[in-house]
C-alpha positions in Angstrom: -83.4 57.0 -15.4 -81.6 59.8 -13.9 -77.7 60.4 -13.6 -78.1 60.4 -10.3 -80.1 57.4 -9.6 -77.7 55.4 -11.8 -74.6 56.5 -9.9 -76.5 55.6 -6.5 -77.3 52.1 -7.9 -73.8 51.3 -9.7 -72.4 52.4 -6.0 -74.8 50.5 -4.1 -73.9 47.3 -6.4 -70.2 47.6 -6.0 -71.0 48.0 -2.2 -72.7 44.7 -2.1 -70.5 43.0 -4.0 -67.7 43.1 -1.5 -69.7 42.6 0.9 -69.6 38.6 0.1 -69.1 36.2 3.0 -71.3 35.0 5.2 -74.0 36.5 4.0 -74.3 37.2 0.4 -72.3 35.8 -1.8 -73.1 36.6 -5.3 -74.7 39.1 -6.4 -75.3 39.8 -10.3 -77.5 41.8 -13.1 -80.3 40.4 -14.8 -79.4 40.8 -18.1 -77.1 43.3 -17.7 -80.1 45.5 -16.7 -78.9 47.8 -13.5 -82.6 48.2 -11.9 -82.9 44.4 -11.4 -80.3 42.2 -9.6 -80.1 38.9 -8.6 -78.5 38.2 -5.3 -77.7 34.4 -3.8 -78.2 34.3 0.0 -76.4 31.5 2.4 -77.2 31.6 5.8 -75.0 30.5 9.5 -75.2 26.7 9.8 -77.5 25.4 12.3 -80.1 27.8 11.7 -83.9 26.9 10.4 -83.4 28.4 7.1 -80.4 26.7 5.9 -81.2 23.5 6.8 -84.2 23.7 5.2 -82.0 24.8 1.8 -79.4 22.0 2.4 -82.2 19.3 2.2 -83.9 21.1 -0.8 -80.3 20.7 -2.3 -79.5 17.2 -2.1 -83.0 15.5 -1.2 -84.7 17.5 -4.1 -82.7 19.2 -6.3 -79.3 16.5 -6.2 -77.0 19.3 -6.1 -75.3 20.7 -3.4 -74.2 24.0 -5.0 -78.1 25.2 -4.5 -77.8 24.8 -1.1 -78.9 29.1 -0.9 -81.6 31.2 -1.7 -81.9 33.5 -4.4 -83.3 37.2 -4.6 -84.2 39.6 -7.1 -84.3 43.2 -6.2 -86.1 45.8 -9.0 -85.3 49.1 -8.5 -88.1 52.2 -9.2 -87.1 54.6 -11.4 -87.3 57.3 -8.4 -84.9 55.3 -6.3 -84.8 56.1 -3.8 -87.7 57.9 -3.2 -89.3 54.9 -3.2 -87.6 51.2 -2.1 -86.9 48.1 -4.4 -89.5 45.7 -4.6 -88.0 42.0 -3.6 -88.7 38.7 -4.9 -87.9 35.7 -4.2 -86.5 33.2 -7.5 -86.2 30.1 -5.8 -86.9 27.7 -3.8 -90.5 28.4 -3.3 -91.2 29.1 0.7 -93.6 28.4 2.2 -97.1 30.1 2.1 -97.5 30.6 5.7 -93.8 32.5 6.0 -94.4 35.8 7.7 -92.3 37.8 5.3 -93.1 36.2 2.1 -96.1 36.8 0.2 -97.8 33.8 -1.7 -96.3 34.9 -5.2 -92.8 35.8 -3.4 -92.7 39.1 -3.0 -91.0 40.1 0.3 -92.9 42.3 3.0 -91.0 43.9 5.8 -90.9 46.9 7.7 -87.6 48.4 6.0 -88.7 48.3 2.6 -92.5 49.6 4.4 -93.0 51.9 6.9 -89.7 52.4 7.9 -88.1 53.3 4.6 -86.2 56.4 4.2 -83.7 58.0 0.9 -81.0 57.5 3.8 -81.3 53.5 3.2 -79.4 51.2 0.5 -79.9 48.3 -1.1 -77.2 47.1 1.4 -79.3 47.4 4.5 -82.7 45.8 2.6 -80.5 42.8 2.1 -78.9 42.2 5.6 -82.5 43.1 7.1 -83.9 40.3 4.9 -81.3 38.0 5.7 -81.9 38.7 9.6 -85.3 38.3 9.6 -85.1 34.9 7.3 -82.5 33.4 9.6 -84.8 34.5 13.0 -88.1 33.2 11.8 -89.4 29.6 11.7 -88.6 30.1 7.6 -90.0 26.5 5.5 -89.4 25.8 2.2 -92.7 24.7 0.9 -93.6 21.0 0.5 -92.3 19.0 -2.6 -96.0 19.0 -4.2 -95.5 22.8 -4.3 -92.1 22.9 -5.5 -93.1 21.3 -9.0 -93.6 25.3 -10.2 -91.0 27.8 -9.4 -92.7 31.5 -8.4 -94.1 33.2 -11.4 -92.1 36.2 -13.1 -92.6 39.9 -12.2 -95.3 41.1 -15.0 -93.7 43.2 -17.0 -96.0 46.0 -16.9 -96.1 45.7 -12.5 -95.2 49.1 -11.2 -92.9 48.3 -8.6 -94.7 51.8 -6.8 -98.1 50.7 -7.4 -99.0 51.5 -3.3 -97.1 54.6 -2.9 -99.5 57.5 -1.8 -99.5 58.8 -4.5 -100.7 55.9 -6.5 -104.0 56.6 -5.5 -105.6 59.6 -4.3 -107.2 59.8 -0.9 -110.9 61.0 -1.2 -113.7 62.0 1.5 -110.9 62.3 3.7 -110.4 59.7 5.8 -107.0 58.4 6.7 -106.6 57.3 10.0 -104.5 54.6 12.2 -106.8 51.3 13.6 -106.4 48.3 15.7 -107.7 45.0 13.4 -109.5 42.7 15.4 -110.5 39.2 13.3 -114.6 38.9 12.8 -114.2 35.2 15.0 -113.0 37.2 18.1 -115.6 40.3 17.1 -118.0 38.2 17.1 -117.6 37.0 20.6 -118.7 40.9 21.5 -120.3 42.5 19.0 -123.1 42.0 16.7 -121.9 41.1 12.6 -122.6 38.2 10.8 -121.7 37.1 7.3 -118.4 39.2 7.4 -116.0 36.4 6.9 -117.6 35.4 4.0 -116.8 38.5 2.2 -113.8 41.1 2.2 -115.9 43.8 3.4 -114.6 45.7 6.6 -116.4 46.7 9.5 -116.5 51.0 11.4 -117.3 52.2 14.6 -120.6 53.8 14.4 -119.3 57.0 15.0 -117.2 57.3 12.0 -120.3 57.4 9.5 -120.8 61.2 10.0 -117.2 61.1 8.8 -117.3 59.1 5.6 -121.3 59.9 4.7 -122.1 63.8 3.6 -122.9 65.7 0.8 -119.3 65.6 -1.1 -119.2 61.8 -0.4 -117.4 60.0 -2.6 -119.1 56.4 -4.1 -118.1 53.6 -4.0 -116.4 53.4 -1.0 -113.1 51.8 -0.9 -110.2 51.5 1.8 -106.5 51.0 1.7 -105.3 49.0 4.8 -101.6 48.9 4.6 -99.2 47.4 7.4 -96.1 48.3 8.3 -94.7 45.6 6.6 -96.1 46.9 3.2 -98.9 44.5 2.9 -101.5 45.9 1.4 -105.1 45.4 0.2 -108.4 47.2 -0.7 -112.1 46.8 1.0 -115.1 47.7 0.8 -118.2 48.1 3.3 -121.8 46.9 3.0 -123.4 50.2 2.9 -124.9 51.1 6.5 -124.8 47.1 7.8 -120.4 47.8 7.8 -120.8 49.9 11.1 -120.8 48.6 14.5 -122.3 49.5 17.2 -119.9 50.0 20.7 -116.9 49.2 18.8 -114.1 51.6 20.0 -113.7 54.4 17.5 -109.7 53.5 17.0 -110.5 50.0 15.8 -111.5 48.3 12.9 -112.9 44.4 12.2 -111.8 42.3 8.8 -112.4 39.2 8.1 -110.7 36.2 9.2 -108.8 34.8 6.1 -108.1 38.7 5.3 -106.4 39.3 8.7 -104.3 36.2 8.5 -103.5 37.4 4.7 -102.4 40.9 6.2 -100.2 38.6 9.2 -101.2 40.6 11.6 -99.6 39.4 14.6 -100.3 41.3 18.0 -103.7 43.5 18.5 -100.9 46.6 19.3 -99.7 46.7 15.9 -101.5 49.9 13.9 -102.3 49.5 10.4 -103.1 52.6 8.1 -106.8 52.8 6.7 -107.5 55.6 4.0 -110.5 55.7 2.0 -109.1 55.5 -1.9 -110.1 56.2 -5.4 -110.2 53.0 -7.3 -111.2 52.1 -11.4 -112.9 48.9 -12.6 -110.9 46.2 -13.3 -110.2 45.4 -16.8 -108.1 42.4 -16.7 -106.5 40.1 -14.2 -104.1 37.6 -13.8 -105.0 34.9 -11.2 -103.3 31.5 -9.9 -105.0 29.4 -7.7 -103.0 28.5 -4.7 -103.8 24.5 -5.4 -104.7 22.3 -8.3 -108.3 21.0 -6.7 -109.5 24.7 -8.2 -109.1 23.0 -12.0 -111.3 20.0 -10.6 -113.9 22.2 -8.5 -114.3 24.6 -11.9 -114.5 21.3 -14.3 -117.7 20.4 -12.2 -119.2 23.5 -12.5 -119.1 24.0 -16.5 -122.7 23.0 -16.6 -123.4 26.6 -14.9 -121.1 28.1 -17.8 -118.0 28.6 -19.4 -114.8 29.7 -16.5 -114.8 33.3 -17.0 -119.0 33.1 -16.2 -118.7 30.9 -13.7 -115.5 32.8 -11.9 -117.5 36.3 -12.2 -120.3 34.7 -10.6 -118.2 32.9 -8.0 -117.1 36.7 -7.3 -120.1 38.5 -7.1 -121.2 35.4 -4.3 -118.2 35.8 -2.5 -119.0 39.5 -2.1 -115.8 41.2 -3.3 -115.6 44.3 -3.7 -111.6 45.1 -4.7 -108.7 43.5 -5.8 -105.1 44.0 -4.7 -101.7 42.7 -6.5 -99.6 40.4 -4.5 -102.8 39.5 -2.6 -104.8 36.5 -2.4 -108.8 36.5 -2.7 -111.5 34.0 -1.3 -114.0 32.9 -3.3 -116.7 30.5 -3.3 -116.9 27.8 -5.9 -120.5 26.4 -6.3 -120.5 22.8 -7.2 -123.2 19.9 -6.4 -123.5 19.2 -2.6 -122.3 22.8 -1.8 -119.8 25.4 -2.4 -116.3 25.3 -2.1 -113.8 27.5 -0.5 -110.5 28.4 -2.9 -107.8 30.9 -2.8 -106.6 32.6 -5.7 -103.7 34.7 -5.9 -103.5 38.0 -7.8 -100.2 38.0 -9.6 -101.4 40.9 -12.1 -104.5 43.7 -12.0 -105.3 46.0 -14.7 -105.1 49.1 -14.1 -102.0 48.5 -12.3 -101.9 47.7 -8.5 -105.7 47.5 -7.7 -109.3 48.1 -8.9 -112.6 47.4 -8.1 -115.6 44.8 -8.8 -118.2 47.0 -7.6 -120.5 50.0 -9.2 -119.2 53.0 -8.9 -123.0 54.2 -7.9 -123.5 51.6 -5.2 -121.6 49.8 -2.6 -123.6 46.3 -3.1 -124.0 46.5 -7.1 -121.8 44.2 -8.9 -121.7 45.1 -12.6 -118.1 45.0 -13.6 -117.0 42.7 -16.5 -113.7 41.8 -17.0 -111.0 39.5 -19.2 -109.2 36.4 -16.3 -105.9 34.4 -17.7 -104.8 32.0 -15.2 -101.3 30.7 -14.1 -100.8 27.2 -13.5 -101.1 26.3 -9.4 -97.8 25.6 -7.8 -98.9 21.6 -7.6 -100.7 21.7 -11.0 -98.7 18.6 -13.6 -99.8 17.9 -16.3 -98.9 14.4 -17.6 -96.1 15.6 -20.1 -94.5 17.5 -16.8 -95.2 14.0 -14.5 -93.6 12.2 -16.9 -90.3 14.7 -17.4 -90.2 14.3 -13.5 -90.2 11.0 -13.2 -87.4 10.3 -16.0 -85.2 13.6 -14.0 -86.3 11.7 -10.6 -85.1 8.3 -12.1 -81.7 10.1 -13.7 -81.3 11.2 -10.1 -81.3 8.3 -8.5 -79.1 6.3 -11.1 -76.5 8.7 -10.7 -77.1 8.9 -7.1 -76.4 4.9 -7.2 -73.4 4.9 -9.5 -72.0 7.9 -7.3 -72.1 5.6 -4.1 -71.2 2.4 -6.0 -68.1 3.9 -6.9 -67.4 5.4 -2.8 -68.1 1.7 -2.0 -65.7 0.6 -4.4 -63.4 3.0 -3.4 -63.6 2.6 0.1 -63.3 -1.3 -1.1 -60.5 -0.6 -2.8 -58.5 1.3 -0.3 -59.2 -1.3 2.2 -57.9 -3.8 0.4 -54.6 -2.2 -0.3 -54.3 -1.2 3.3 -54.9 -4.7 4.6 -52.4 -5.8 2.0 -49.9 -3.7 3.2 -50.6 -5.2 6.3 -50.5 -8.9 5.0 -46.8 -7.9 3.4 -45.6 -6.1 6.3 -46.4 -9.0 8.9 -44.7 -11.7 6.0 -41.4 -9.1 6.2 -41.1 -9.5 9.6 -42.3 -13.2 9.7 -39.3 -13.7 7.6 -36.6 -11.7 9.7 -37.5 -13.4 12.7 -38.0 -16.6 11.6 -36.4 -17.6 8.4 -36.2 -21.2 8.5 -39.7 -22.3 9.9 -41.2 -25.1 8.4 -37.6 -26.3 7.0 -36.1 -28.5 9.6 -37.8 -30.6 12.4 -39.1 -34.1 13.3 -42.7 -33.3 12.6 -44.0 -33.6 9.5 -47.2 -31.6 8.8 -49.4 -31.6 5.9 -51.3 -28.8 5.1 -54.4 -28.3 2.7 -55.0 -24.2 2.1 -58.8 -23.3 0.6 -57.6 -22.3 -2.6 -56.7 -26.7 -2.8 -53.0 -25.7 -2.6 -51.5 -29.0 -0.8 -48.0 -27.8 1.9 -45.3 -29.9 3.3 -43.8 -28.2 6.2 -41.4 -29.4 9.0 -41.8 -28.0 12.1 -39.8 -29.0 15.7 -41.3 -31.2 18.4 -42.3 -28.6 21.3 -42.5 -26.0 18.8 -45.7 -24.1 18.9 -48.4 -24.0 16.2 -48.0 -20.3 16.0 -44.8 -21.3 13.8 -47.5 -23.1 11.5 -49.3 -19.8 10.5 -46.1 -18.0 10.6 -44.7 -20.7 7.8 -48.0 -20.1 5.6 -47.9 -16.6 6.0 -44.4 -16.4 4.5 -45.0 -19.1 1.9 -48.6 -19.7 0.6 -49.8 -17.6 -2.6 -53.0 -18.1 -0.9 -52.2 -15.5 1.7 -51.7 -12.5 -0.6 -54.1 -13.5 -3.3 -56.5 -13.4 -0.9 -54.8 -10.6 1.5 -55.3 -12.6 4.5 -54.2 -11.6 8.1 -52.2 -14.3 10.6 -54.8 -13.0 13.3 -57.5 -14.8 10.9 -55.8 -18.2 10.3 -57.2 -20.9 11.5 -56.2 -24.5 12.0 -58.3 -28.2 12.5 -56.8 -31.6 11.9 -59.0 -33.7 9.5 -59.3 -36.5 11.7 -59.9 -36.9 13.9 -61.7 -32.9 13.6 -60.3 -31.1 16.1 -59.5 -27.1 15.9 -56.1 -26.7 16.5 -55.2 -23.0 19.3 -52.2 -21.5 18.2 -50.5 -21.6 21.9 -51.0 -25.5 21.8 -47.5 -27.3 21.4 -46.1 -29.4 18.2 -45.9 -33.2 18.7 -45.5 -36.1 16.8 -48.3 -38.3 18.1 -50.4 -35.7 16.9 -49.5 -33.8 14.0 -46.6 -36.1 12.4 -47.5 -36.7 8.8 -51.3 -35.4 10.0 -53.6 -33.8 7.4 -54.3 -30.2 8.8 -57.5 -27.8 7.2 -56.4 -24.4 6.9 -59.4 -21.5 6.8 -59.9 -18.2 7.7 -61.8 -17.3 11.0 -64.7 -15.9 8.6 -65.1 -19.1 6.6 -64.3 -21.6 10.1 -67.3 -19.7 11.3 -69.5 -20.9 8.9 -68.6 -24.4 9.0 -68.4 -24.6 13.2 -72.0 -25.0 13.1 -73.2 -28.4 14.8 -74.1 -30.8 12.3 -77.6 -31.5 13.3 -78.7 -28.2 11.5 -78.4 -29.6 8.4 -81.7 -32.6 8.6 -79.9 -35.5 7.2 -82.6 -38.1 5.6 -82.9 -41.8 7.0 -80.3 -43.5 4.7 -79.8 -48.0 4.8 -77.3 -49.3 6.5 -74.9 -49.8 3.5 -75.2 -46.3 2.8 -71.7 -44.1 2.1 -73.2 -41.1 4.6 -74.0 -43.6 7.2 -70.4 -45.1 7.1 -69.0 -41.2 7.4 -71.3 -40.3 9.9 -72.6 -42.9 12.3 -69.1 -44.8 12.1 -66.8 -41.5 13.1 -66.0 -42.9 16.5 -65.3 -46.6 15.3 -62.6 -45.4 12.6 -61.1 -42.6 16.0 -60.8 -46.2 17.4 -58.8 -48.0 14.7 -56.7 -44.8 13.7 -55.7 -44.8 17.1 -54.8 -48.3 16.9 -53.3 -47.8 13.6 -51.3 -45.5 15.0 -49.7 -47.9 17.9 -49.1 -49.7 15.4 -47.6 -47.2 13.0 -44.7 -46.3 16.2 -43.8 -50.4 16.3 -43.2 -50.5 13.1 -41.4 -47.7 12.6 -38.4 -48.9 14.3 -38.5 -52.2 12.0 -38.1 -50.5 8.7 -35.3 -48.7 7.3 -36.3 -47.2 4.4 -39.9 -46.1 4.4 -40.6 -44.9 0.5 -39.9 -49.1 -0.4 -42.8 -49.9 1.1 -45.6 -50.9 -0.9 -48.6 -51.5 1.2 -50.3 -53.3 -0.9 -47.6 -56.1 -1.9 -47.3 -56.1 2.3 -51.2 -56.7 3.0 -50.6 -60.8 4.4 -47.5 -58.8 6.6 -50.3 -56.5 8.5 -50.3 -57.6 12.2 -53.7 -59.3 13.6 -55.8 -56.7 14.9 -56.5 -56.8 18.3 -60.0 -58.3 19.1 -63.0 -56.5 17.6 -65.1 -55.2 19.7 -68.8 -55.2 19.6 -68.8 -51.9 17.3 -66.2 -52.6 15.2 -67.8 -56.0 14.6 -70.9 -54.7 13.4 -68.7 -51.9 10.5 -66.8 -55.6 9.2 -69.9 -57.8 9.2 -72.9 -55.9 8.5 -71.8 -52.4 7.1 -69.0 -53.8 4.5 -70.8 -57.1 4.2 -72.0 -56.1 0.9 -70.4 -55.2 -2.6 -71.0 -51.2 -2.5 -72.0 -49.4 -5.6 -70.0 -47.5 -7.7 -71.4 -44.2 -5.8 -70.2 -45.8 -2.9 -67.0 -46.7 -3.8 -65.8 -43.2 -4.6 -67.7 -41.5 -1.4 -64.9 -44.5 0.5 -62.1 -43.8 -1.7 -62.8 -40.1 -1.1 -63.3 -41.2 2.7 -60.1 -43.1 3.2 -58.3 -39.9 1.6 -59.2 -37.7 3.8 -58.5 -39.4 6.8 -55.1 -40.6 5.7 -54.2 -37.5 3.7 -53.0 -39.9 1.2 -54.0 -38.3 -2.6 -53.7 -41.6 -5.2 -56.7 -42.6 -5.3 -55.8 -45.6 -7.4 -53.8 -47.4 -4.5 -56.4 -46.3 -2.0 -58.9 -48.3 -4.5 -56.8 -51.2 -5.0 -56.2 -51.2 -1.0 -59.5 -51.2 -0.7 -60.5 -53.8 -2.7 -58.3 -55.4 -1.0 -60.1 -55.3 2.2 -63.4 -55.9 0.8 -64.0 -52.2 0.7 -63.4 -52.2 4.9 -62.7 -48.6 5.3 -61.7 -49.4 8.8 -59.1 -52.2 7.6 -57.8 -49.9 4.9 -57.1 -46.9 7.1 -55.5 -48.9 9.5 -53.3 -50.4 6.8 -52.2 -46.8 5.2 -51.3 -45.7 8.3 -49.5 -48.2 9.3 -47.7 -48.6 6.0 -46.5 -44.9 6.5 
């Protein structure tokens, strides 16, 4: 390398180097080699390109620091005679991408037509980066994405299509329209051109390329502006067209879309070249169905027979690096179409399949290697990608486990905040609730914590849930709000509002349920959700169930009761209800229903299941907790739940 070109390029670096931002934002040497740099491209958020990066980051790759688009630019040793060639590392793009060849090389006018010594490495990587962010830019499917773009060959001449690569003979080099052979053939007469890579001449440019000093065989160079460039042949005499106008040319279909020409205006540059035999070549095939087309053919012969006869059908007559080929597999039931990319060609840049003698006479030989096809896996790589995929996931999983637990975690300490912050208050404003008053309420919390609290007649049962809030465990183990408390008497059931007013007929020494609006929810659900089964009449559930407004009855008349005697006794823990049980006060005349519960529901001797579901019964509605006395009590009254309630009560 000259001293010159290695100032330009350590100048040029340093240039682009502090030029990160937006734009670029690294830019290093391949192994401390200045001719070939890497550079990693972001791009403005919003725009095609980078969103198509951001899902290849998380979606495919998991990490978000790939989120950009990486470049290498290799530098001729005439720099800057000539420009760079670009690649592109990773991810692959998509085939179809109007500035990306299939192999990644980049194609634009800057680094084509347009290049001058006046331009810098600089301006090829803000004009890439425009044209990426403009252009519907894809990042190829995730099929293709299992191979990353094969490496430069190390014997590529980045200047392989300069001029001077290869000298211009019979002297023709002239400026066309292309028009595709499927709109030709609409107006002019050709047929069998898209099945070949031959291109088509006016008529009256045969006097031009046919004479004494002629040249065989004859080869073109069509090059775009863009740099894309390829070599063709013609069919001897058949490749001119009659009528066609003398400043336009027709290729084949698959060749015009290869050469992405958009607009009929745009000129491409058509010079008749010198080209040798290829020798050796370095193909991939732009899918994996190629392996599977070729298998079926090995009865014809081994791959390198069957691709030099695949070939010579397909008519070629050139091959161009950094171009893709069409060629026709034979296989039972027909041929099939493939495309095959040329990632190497020896000699370097091009060469040619046909004679040098004649322009149909195939009688080159040469030596094939094949790269894998982007979507190619064999089953050691399937299964490497599933374990990564799997890896990916798992830590994908534990990642938002531990946000959920997290997020868990922080609510939890704000609502406890919350819990202590309203108990603070609770206790400056209201220090003494639950302490002093006439009523006496019992509580049951869900944790099975059991709370005496006395509260004043008129007070309202807001000063309940203010009294748990600043007393129960419960509350803070369970970091429960006072909006969320909940209040229902156990009998007879009845949700208690927090407005409602305190009075002794109905919460004085009263069992109230405490919940939490969450778990009240669950159990507000009428009760003929659950199917109950058909249970006889001496059944525990029946008594608890079909008996509820029979024992409202008697509690109420327990509870008459409980107000008369009240004023007879002094001293209310001496009582013993069960010394007192001849003392109880005839009940007032049973009704039909209560009737029935003494003679046909209790008429019996329950079972030992039964007598616990009563004992258990009786407990509940009283709120009384020995179940030994409510046993013997019950006994007592022949098991008569009804008799037994009414007796507790009115003992208390």
């Amino acid at each position: 390398m000259q001293a010159s070109v290695f100032e330009r390029l350590k100048t040029e670096y340093q240039q682009l180097e502090t030029s990160r931002g937006k734009d670029v934002y690294k830019v290093d040497l391949v192994e401390e080699n200045l001719c070939v740099w890497e550079v990693r491209m972001k791009f403005q958020e919003g725009t095609n390109i980078q969103k198509e990066l951001d899902h290849y980051g998380d979606k495919v790759l998991a990490d978000k620091t790939k989120k950009c688009l990486v470049l290498r630019l290799y530098f001729p040793g005439d720099y800057p005679v000539a420009p760079p060639e670009v690649r592109v590392v990773e991810p692959r793009l998509d085939y179809f991408c109007e500035v990306v060849t299939f192999g990644g090389v980049f194609k634009t006018v800057l680094i084509g037509h347009d290049w001058t010594e006046n331009l810098t490495a600089r301006d090829i990587v803000k004009d890439i980066h425009l044209r990426l962010a403009m252009c519907e830019v894809k990042i190829a499917p995730a099929s293709r994405l299992l191979r990353p773009y094969h490496p430069k060959h190390p014997s590529q001449d980045p200047n392989a299509f300069r001029s001077s690569s290869f000298p211009t003979v019979n002297n023709f080099n002239m400026q066309f329209k292309v028009i595709p052979a499927k709109e030709a053939a609409n107006t002019f007469h050709i047929s069998g051109l898209d099945e070949s890579d031959r291109i088509c001449l006016p008529t009256s440019l045969m006097p031009n390329l046919y004479h004494e000093h002629t040249k065989l065989p004859i080869i073109f160079e069509i090059a775009t502006q863009e740099g894309r460039v390829r070599h063709m042949g013609i069919s001897d005499k058949h490749s001119f067209v009659e009528y066609l106008p003398a400043n336009t040319v027709i290729v084949p279909d698959w060749i015009h879309a290869e050469l992405r020409i958009a607009h009929k205006s745009m000129d491409v540059n058509v010079r008749c070249v010198q080209l040798k035999a290829v020798e050796q070549l370095l193909l991939q095939p732009h899918d994996a169905s190629f392996y599977k087309d070729m298998e079926a053919c090995s009865g014809i012969g081994n791959t390198q027979a069957v691709l030099n006869q695949a070939m010579k059908d397909s008519k070629l007559t050139a091959l161009t690096v950094n171009s893709a080929v069409k060629i026709e597999v034979p296989k039972p039931g027909g041929a099939v179409s493939h495309m095959l990319e040329i990632l190497h060609v020896y000699p370097p840049g091009a060469g040619r399949l046909i004679s040098s003698a004649a322009e149909d006479q195939w009688e080159v030989s040469f030596k094939v290697e094949f790269a894998p096809a982007p979507d190619f896996e064999d089953e050691d790589d399937y299964k490497k990608r599933m374990n990564e995929i799997e890896t990916r996931m798992l830590t994908k999983e534990r990642a938002k486990a531990q946000i959920a637990s997290q997020t868990e975690n922080a609510r939890r300490e704000e609502l406890m905040n919350t819990v202590m912050m309203q108990r603070c208050e609770l206790e400056d404003e209201m220090p003494s609730v639950g302490k002093r008053g006439e009523v006496d309420v019992k509580l049951t919390l869900p944790d099975g914590t059991q709370m005496d609290g006395k509260f004043k007649e008129g007070a309202k049962v807001s000063s309940i849930t203010a009294f748990i809030m600043i007393n129960a465990d419960w509350v803070l183990n369970e970091t429960v709000e006072r909006s969320t408390i909940t209040l229902s008497t156990a009998f007879p059931k009845k949700q208690l509002s927090v407005d409602e007013t305190i009075t002794t007929k109905d919460l004085h020494r009263q069992r109230v349920m405490v919940s939490r609006t969450s778990d009240s929810a669950l159990t507000s659900a009428p009760e003929q959700a659950e199917p109950v089964a058909p249970q006889s009449p001496q059944s525990p559930e029946t008594i608890t169930r079909s008996n509820t407004g029979r024992l409202e009855a008697a509690w109420e008349n327990a509870t008459q009761q409980q107000k008369i005697r009240r004023t007879m006794r002094s001293e209310e823990a001496s009582f013993n209800p069960a010394e007192h049980i001849d003392d109880m006060p005839p009940a007032a005349a049973p009704t039909p229903d209560t009737q029935s519960v003494a003679q046909g529901d209790f008429a019996t001797q329950p079972t030992p299941e039964e007598m616990t579901i009563r004992v258990q019964t009786v407990s509940e509605i009283t709120g009384n907790s020995d179940p030994e006395m409510i046993q013997n009590i019950l006994e007592a009254c022949s098991w008569d739940v009804e008799r037994a309630v009414s007796l507790l009560v009115g003992g208390l």
